[in-house]
FIZADO-495238 format. One record per atom (N, C-alpha, C): residue in one letter; x negated, y, z negated. Coordinates in steps of 0.2 Angstrom, whole numbers, plus 5000, padded with zeros to 4 digits. Layout:
<nodes>
AXYZ ...
</nodes>
This chain:
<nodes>
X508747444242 X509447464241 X509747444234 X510147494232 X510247474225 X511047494225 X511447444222 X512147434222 X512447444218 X512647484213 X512947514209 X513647484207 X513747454198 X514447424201 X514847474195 X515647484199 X516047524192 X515847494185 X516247534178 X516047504173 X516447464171 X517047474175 X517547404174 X517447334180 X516947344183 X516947294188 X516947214185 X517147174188 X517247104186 X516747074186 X516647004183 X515846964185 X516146944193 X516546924195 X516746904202 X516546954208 X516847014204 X516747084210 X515847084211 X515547064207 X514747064205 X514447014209 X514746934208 X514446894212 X514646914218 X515246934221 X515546944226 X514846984232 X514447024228 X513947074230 X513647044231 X513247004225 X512846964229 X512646914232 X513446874231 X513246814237 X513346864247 X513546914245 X513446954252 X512746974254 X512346984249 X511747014247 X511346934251 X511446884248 X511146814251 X511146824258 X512046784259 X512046794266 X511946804272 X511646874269 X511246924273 X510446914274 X510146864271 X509446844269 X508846874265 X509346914262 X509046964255 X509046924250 X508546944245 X508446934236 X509046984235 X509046944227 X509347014222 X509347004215 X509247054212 X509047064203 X509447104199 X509947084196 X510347124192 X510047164185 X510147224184 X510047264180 X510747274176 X510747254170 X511347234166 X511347274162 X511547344162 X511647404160 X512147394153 X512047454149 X512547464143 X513147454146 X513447504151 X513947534153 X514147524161 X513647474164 X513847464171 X513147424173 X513347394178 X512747334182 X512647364187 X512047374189 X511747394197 X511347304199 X511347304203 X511247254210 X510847264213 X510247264212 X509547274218 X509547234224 X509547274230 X509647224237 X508747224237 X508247154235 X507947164239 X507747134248 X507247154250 X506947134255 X506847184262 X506047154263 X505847204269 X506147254273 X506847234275 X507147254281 X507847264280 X507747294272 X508347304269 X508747384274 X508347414278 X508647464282 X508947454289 X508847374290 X509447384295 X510047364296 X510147344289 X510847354285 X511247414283 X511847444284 X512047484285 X512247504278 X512447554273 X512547554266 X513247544266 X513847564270 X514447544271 X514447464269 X514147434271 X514447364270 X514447314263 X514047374258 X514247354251 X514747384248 X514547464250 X515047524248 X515647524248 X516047464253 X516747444254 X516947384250 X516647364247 X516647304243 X517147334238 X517547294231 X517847284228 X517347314224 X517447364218 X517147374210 X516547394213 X516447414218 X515647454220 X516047544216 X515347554214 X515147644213 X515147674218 X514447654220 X514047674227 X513547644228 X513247674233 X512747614235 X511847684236 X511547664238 X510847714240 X510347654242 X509647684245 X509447664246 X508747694240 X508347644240 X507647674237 X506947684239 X506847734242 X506447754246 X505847764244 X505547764238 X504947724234 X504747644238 X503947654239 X503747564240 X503847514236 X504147544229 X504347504221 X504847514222 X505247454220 X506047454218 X506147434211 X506047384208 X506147364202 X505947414195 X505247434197 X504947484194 X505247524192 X505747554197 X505947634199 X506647644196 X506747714192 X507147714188 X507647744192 X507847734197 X508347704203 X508647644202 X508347594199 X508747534200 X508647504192 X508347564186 X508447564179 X508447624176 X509047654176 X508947724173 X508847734167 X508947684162 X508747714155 X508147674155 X507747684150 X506847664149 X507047594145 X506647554148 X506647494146 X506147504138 X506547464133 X506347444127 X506147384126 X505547354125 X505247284122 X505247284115 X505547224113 X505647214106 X505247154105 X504847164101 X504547104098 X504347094092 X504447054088 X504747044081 X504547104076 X505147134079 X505047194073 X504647264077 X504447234082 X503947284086 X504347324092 X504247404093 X504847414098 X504347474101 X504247434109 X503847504113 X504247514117 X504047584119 X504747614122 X505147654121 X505247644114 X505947674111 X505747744106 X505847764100 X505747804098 X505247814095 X504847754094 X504247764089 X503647754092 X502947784092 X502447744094 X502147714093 X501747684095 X501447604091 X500547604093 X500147584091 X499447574092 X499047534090 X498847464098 X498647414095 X497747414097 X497547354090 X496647394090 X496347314088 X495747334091 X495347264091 X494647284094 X494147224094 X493647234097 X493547214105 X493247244109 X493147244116 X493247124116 X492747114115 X492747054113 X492647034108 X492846954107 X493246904100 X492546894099 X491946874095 X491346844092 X491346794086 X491846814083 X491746764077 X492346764074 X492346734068 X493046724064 X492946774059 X492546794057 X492246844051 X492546904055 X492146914062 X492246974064 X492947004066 X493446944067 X494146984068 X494446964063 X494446934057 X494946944052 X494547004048 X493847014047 X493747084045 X494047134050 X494147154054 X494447184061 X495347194058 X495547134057 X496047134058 X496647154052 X496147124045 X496247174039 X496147244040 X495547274043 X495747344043 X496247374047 X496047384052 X496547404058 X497347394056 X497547344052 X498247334049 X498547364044 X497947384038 X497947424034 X497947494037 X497547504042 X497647574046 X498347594048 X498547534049 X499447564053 X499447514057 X498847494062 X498847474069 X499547404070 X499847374075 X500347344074 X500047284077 X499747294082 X499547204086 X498547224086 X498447154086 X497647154085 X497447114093 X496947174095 X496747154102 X496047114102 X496047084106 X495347054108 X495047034112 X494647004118 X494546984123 X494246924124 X494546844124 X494246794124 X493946774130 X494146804136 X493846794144 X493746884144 X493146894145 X492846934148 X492746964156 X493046994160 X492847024165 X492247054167 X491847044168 X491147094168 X490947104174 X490547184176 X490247174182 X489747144185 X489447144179 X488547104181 X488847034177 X488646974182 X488546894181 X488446884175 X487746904172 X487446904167 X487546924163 X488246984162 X488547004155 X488846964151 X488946984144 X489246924141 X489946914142 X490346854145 X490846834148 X491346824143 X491246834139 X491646804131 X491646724130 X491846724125 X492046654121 X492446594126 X493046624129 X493446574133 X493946544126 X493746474127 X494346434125 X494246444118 X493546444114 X493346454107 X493746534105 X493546564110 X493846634109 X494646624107 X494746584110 X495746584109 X495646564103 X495446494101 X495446474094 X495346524087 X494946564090 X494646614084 X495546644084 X495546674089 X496446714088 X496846674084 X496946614086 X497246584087 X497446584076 X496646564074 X496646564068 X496746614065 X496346684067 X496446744063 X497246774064 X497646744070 X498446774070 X498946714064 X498546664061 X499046624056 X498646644051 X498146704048 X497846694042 X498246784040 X498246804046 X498446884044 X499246894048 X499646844051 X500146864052 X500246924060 X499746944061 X499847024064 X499746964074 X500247004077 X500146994084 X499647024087 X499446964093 X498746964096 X499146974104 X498647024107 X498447044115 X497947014117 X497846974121 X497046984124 X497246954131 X496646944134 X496846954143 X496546894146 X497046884152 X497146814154 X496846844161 X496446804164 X496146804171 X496246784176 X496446694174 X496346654179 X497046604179 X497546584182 X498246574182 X497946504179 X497446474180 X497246404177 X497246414169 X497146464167 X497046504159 X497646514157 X498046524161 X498846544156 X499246504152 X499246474152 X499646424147 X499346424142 X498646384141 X498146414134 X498246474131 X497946524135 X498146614135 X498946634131 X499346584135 X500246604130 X500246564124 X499946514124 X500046464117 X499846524111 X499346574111 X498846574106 X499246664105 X499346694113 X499546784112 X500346814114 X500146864109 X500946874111 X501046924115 X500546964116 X500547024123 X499746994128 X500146984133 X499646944138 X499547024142 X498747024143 X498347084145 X498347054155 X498447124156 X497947104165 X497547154165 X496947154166 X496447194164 X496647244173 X496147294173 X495947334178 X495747304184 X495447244185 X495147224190 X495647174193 X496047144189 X496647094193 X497247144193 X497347214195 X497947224193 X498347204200 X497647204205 X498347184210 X498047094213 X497847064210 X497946994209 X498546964209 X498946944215 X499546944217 X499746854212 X499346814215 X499546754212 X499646754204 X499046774202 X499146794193 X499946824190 X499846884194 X500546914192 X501246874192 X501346834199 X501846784201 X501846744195 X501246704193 X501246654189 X501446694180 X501246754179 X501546794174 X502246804174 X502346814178 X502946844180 X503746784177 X503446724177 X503746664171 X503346644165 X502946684162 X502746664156 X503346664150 X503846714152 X504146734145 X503846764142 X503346794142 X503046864136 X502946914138 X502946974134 X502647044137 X502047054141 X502147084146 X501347094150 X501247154149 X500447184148 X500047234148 X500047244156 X500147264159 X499847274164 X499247344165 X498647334167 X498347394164 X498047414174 X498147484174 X497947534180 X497347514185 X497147484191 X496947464192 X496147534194 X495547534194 X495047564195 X495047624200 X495547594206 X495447654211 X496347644213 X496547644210 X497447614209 X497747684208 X498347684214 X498847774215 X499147734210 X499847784208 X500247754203 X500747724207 X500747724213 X501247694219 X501147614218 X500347594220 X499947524220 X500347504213 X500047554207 X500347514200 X500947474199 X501447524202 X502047524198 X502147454205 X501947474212 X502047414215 X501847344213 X501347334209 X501047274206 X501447264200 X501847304195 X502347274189 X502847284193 X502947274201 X503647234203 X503647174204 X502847134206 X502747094206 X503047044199 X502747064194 X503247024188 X503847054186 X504147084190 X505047104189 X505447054192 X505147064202 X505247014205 X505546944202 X504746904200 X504946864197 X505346834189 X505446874187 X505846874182 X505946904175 X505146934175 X505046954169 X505047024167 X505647034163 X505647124162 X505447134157 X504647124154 X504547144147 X503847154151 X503847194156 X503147224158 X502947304154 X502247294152 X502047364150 X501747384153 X501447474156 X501047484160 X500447504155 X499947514157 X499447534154 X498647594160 X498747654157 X498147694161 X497847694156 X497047664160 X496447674155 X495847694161 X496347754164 X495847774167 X495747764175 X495347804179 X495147784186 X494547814188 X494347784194 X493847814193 X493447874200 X493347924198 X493347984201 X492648024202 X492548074207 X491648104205 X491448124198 X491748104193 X491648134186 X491348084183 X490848094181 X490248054178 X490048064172 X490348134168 X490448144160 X490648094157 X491248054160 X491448004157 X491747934159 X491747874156 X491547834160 X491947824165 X492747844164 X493247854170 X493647914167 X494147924170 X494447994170 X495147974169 X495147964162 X495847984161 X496448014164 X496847974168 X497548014172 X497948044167 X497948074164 X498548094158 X499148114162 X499148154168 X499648164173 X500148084175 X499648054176 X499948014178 X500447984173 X500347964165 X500647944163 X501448004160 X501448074163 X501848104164 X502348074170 X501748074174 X502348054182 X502847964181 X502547924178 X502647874177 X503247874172 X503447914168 X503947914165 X504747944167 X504247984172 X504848024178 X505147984180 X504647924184 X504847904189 X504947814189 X505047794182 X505247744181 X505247714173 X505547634173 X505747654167 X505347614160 X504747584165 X504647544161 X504047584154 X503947554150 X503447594146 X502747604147 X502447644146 X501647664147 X501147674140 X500847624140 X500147624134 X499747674135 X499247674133 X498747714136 X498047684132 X497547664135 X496747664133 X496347694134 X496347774128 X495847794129 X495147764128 X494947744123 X494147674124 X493847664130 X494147634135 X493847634142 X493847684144 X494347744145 X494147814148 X493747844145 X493647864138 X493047914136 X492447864137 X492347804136 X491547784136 X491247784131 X491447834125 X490947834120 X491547864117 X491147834109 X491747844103 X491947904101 X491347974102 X491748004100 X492448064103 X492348034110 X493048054114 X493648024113 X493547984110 X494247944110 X494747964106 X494647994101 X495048024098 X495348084102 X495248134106 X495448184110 X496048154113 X495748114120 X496048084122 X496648024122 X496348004115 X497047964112 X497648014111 X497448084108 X497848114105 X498448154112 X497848174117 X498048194122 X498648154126 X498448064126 X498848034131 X499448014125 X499848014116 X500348034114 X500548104117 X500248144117 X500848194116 X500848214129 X500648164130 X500948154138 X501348134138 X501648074133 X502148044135 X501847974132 X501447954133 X501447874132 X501647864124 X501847784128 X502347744123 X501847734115 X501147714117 X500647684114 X500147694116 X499747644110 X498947664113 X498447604113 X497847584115 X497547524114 X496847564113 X496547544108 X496147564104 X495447504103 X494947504104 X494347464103 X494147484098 X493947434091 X493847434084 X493147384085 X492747424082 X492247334078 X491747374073 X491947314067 X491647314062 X490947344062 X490547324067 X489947344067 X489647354076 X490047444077 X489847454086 X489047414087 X488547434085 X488047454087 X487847364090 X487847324084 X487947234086 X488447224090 X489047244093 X489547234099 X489247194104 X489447154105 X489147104111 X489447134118 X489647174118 X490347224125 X490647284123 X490347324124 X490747394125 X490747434118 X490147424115 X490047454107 X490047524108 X489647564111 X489647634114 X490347674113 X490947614112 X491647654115 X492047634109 X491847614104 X492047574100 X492047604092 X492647604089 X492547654084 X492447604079 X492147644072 X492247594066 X492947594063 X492747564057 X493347544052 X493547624050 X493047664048 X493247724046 X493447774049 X493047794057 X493247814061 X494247804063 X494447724064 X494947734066 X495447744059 X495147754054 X495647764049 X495647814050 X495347884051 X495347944051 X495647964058 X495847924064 X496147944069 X496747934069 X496947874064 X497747874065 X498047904061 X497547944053 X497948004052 X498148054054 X497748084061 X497648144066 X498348124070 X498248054072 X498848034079 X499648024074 X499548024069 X500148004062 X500648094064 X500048154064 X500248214064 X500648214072 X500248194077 X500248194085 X501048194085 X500948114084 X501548074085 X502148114081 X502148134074 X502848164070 X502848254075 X502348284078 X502448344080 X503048344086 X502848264091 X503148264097 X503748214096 X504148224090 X504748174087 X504548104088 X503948064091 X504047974087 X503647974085 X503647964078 X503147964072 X502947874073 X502447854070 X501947794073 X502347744069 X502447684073 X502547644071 X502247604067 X501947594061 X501547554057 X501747484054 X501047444055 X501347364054 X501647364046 X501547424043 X501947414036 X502447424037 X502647474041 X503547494043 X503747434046 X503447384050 X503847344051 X503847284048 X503547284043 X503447234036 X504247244031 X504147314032 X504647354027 X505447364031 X505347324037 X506147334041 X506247404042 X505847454044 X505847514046 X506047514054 X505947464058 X506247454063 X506747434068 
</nodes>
């Protein structure tokens, strides 16, 4: 149920809502609007409460109920698109952004070579993968805690913001000290504790589409860190998995249309895991900007072929120089020309 307050209503008339909203044995999450506050009533059994008994309240609008299994997600209870700003960095809003790295962190050489290009390319955060998800035991599982280190170094030597992906709630604190956009890959998206424990980190989450995940489960899993308090979640499709075998998963482009419909938060996209190989990615980068998505995640390595993880899908230095001039076109045809780490060196901003 979402409570709509006038644009003159008082902070009293507000609490007034929901300390009623309590009483009743309900949560509740204020959405602190430009021009007016809405009051999410959550909880299970929010229907056997009648809408009259906020609706008569002092400085209410209106009231409704949200009929989606996702509340906080749902641009019902955020009607304008949520913008993350991070130093200088803005997804969501007018411009697109595109952050690049290799599948996994290996050495210090390999991501600050990684890290000069990609930035020189435009790209604005540099991604990486310290904790590996893999499906076979025996893949390589990444660096761990070295691997943070490597970031750790390469983000004070080049200055550019780091992504990479947190697993394990015992991992997070390490994982926050070192990145400034914390990933949930496809395999924890619906990992409820993780989320919970995210959901107090204080920094932007990637959250990324889970394998066989409706956009209902997705957007249902970044309420889990709305819930708890964090409204700097980002969505991420990279894909699902379906009878199509051309490519390594199938790209939802639709979905990243429906998701924008029907809520407010932002959507990246990774083509890299959907195409499977390098040279799809380009298409399907270009394909999910002009869908709608806010951004893009992008897999770079100095040298595919030696990639210790997911080389096959991995462009080079030059490759991704020659797609962000393509996506530079995408982006200025469909009015948000790309955000680049020079523009926001330059206060372009």
């Amino acid at each position: 149920m979402v409570v709509e307050m006038k644009s003159k209503a008082t902070p009293e008339q507000v609490q007034a809502v929901v300390d009623r909203a309590h009483a009743l044995g309900f949560g509740t999450q204020l959405n602190l609007g430009t021009n007016k506050i809405v009051v999410a009533i959550l909880g299970s059994d929010t229907g056997r409460v009648p809408t009259d008994i906020f609706a008569v309240m002092p400085g209410v609008e209106s009231v409704k109920r949200i009929m989606k299994p996702y509340k906080l997600a749902a641009r019902d209870f955020r009607p304008e698109p949520t913008v993350i700003s991070y130093r200088g960095l803005e997804i969501g809003g007018r411009y697109s952004v595109v952050m690049a790295g290799p599948c996994s962190v290996e050495s210090v050489e390999q991501m600050l070579l990684t890290a000069h290009a990609v930035r020189e390319a435009g790209a604005c955060v540099l991604r990486g993968g310290a904790y590996k998800p893999r499906t076979s035991p025996f893949s390589f599982q990444g660096l761990g805690e070295l691997g943070l280190d490597i970031l750790a170094e390469v983000k004070r030597r080049t200055g550019m913001p780091v992504i990479t992906e947190v697993m394990d709630p015992r991992h997070l604190e390490a994982v926050a000290e070192v990145a400034d956009f914390l990933q949930v890959g496809a395999r924890n998206m619906q990992n409820y504790p993780l989320l919970r424990e995210l959901g107090h980190c204080g920094k932007p989450v990637v959250l990324k589409r889970g394998l066989s995940a409706t956009v209902e489960e997705w957007l249902e899993a970044a309420d889990y860190l709305l819930a708890e308090g964090n409204d700097q979640v980002i969505l991420c499709e990279r894909g699902i998995r379906t009878f199509e075998t051309s490519t390594r998963f199938t790209l939802d482009v639709g979905a990243i249309a429906v998701v924008k419909r029907n809520s407010h938060l932002p959507v990246l996209a990774d083509p890299s895991h959907a195409a499977g190989h390098y040279e799809l990615v380009p298409a399907l980068a270009r394909a999910a900007l002009a869908a709608g998505a806010d951004g893009l995640l992008i897999e770079v390595h100095p040298n595919p072929v030696q990639a210790l993880s997911d080389g096959l899908q991995s462009l080079t230095f030059s490759d991704f120089r020659r797609l962000m001039g393509e996506l530079k076109s995408t982006a200025e045809a469909i009015g948000r020309p790309l955000l680049t780490a020079q523009a926001i060196a330059g206060g372009a901003s």
